[in-house]
N, C-alpha and C positions, 0 to 999 in steps of 0.2 A: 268555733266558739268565739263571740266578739273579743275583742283586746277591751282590757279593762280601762274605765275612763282614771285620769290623773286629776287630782284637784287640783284646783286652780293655785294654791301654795307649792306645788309642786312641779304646776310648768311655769312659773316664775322662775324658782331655783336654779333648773336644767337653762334656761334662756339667759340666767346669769351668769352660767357657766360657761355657755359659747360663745358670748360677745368679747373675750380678751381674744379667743382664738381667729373671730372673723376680723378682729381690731390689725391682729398681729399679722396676719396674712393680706390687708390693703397698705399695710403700713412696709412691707416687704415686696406688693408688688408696685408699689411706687416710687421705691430708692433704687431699684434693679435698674443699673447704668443703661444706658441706651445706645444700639448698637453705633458703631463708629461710623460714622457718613463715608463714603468710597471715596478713598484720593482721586483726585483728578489727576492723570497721566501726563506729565509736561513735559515735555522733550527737552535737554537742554541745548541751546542754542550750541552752532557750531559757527567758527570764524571762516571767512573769505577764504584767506589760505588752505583752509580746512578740506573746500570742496572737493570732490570728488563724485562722478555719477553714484548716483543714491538715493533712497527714496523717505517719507518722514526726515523733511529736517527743519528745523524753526535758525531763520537767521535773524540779527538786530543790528539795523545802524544808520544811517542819514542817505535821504534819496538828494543824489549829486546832481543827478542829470536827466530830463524827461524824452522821451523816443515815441510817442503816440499810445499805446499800450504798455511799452518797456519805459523802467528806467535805471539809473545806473544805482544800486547798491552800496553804502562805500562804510568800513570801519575802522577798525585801528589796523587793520592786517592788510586791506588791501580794497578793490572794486570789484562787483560784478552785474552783469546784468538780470533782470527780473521782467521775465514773461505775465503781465495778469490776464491775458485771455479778452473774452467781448466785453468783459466790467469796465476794465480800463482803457476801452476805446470812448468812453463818455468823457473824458477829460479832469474829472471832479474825484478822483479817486487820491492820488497824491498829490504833494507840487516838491518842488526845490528845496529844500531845509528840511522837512516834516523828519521826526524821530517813526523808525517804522518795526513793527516785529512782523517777517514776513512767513510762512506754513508751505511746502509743497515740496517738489523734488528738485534735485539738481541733474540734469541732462543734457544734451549736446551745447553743453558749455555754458547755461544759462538757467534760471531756476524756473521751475513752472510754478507759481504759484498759486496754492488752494484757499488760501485765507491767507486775511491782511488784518494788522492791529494798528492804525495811526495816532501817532502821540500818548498810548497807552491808553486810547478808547475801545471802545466794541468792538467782537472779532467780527471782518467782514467774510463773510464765504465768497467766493471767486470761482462763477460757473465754468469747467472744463467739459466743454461738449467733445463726446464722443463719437465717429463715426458711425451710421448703423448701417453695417454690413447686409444684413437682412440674412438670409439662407445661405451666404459664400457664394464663391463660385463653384462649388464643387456640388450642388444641392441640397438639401434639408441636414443641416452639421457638419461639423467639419471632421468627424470620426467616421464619415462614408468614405466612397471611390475618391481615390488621390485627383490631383490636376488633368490630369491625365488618361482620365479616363477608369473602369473596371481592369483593366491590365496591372495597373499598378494601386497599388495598396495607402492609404491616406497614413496621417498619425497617427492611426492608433495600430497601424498593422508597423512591419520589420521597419519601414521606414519613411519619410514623407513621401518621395520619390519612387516608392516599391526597391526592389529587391537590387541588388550591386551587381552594375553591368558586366559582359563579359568579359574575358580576359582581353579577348581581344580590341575591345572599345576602351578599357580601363587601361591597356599602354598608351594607345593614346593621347586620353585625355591628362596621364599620370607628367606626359613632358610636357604640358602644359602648365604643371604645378602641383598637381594632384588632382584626381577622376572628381572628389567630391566638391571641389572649388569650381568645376565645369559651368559654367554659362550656362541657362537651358532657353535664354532669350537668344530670336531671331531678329538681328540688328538690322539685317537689311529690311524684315518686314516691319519692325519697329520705326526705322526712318521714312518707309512709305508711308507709313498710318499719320507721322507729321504731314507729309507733304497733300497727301488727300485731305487732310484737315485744314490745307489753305496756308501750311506756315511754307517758308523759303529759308534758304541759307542753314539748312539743317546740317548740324555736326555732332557727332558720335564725342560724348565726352569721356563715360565708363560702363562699362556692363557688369551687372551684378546677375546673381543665380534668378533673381525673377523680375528683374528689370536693368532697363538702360535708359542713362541719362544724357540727355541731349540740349545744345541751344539751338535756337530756332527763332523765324524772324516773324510775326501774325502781320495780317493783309494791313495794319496801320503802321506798321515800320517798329513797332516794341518788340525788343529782343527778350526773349523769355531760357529760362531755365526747366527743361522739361523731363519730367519723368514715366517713361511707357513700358508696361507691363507685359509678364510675356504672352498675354493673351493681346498684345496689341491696340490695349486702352491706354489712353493719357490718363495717367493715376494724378496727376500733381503740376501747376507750375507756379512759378514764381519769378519775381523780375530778374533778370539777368545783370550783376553786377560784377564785373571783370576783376581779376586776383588783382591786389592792389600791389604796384612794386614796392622795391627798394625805396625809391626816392619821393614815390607816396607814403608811405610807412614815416622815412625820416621826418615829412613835414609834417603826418599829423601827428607825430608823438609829441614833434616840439611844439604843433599848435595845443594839446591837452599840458603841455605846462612840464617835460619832462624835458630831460638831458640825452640825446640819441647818443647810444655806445656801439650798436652793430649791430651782429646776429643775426641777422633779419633771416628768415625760415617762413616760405609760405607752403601753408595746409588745404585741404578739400574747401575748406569754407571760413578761412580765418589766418593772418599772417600774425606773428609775432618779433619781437624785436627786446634787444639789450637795453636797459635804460639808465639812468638814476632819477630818482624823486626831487622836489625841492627840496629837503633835508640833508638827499647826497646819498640816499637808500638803493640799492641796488635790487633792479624790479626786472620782471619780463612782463611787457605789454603784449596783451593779447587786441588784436585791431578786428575788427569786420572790415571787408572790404570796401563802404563808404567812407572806411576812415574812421568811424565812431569806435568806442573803447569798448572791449566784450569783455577782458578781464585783465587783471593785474596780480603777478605773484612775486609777492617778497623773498627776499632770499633768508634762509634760515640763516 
């Protein structure tokens, strides 16, 4: 049965009655707050002093000193150095004076840096190229056959190394310091694989579980610092810079502007020394072996 038609006084009516309710329902959806914009996550800065191996940290404070890519860091707490990678081999990234906010990690004693903020401009990104391993050595993952072959089991089985030698192999390696501290680099074949590569004057400086490090002399007379794996590949080298002594240490602390007190303590890759500041602060300088400043820590 058709619906019966409305006259037209009577769909005015009904059309006057729902225009308060269409009125009220845009006037409601237009005041309804709008949702809160996402804080941005800001890390707060941490001081000099602060440092410690760690990863996200944002430091602030005046670039002291320039080193080709690196430069020296410095705040009210103290100095350190800052790694920026290939960016800052162009020369145009910082200078001397500039106010900096620097983003990256702090690691073997110096920061790596991800991003750079000068003078409170634009954040820069700072590309950190990464090795590409490709496949490992060990084939397609590294959750396959360990180093060593199907006999022993990778990471993802009992251990990297497969399963804990025998008793009798684990006395031992045990007077040697313990079975799991064992060496599994072959140093004399390690020293051959320098010398087949044309270097001289090759010396044994420390052996670690998958590598040993060596200096060594290449056919043009540069002494290098070299690192060979225990498959016998040169993973790494670098110029060779001899531990800096005592009486190096004293002249360049006092060439950086400090007051020599002692202590002098050299490390794998860095000496430190007792100081005072100009002010009369009592500091431990931390030196690279050129002599240049790696860090500086105040005394609480």
């Amino acid at each position: 049965m058709p619906a019966p038609k409305l006259s037209l006084k009577r769909r005015l009516a009904l059309a006057a009655l729902a225009a308060p309710v269409l009125a009220g329902s845009g006037l409601a959806f237009a005041q309804a707050p709008a949702a809160p914009a996402p804080a941005t996550a800001t890390a707060a800065p941490v001081k000099v002093n602060e440092l410690r191996d760690m990863n996200a940290i944002r430091l602030e404070g005046r670039v002291a000193e320039l080193f080709g890519n690196r430069f020296v860091l410095e705040d009210a707490t103290g100095r350190t150095l800052v790694e920026t990678g290939p960016r800052g081999d162009r020369g145009d990234l910082v200078k001397v004076g500039d106010t900096v906010s620097v983003e990256g990690a702090f690691r073997g004693g110096e920061v790596h840096a991800e991003g750079i903020s000068v003078g409170g401009g634009e954040r820069i990104a700072l590309e950190r190229p990464r090795p590409d391993r490709g496949p490992g050595r060990d084939g397609p993952g590294r959750e396959g056959p360990g180093r060593d072959g199907p006999g022993r089991e990778g990471p993802g089985g009992p251990g990297r190394d497969g399963p804990r030698p025998p008793h009798e192999e684990r006395a031992g390696r045990e007077d040697r310091g313990g079975w799991w501290d064992s060496s599994s680099v072959d140093k004399d074949a390690a020293a051959k694989a320098l010398t087949d590569a044309g270097y001289k004057d090759v010396t044994l400086q420390d052996a670690k579980r998958h590598h040993a490090e060596f200096t060594a002399t290449d056919a043009s007379g540069q002494r290098w610092s070299v690192k060979v794996d225990e498959d016998n590949a040169i993973a790494e080298r670098e110029p060779y810079v001899a531990t800096l002594d005592e009486a190096g240490a004293k002249s360049a602390v006092e060439r950086l502007g400090y007051t020599y007190v002692g202590g002098y303590e050299a490390h794998p890759r860095h000496v430190e020394t007792e100081a005072k500041d100009k002010s009369g602060r009592d500091v431990t300088v931390e030196l690279n072996f050129d002599g240049t400043l790696r860090k500086e820590r105040f005394a609480s």
